[in-house]
C-alpha positions in Angstrom: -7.5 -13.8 44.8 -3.8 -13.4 44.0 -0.9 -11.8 45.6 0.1 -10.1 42.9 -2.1 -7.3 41.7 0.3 -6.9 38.7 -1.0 -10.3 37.3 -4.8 -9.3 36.6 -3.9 -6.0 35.0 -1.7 -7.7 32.7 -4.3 -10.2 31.8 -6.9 -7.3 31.3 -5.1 -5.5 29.3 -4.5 -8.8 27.6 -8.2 -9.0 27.2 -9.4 -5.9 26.3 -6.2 -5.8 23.7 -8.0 -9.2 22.1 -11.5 -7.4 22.2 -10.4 -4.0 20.4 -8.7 -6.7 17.6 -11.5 -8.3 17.3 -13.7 -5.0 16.8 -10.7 -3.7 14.5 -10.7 -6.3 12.4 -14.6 -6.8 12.2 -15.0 -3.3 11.3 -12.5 -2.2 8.7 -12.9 -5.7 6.6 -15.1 -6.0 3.6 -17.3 -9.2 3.7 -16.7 -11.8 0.7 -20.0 -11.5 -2.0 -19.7 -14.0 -3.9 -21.0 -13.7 -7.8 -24.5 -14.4 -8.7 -25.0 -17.4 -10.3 -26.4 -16.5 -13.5 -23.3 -14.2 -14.7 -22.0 -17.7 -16.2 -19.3 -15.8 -18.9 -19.8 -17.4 -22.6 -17.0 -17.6 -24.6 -18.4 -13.9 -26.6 -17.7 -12.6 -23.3 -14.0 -14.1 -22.7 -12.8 -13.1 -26.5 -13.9 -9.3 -25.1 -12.1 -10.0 -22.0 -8.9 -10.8 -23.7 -9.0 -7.9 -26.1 -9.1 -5.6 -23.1 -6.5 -7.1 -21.4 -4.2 -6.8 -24.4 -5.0 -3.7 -25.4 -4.4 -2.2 -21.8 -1.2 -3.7 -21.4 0.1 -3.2 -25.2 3.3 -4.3 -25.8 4.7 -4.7 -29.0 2.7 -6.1 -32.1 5.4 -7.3 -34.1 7.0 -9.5 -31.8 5.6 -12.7 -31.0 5.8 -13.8 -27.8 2.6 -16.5 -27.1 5.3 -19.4 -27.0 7.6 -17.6 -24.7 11.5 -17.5 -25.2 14.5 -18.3 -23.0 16.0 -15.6 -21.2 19.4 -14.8 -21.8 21.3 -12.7 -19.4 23.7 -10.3 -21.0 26.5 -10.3 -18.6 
């Protein structure tokens, strides 16, 4: 063994500092799902999408901003 009894409690509290990391992070993360195949979105679907988007964020209907503009500090 060593002559330094210092030495194997640093390295098991090494190791049973990895362990409850491991566990931490094995139980408090959500596993990926990924979609089922057949929920292939047609393009009915995407127009509806779109409408919800823009009628959650608003902004304002009179100003058209699809092209974008150059910002212009006012200094």
């Amino acid at each position: 063994m060593t002559n330094h009894p210092q030495v194997g409690l640093v390295v098991a509290l090494l190791c049973l500092f990895g362990v409850g990391t491991v566990v931490w992070l094995w139980t408090t993360t959500e596993p990926a799902v990924s979609p089922p195949l057949s929920s292939a979105r047609s393009s009915g679907s995407d127009a509806e999408h779109n409408n919800r988007v823009e009628t959650f964020f608003g902004g304002d209907p009179d100003r058209d901003v699809r092209n974008g503009q150059e910002m212009k500090p006012r200094w």
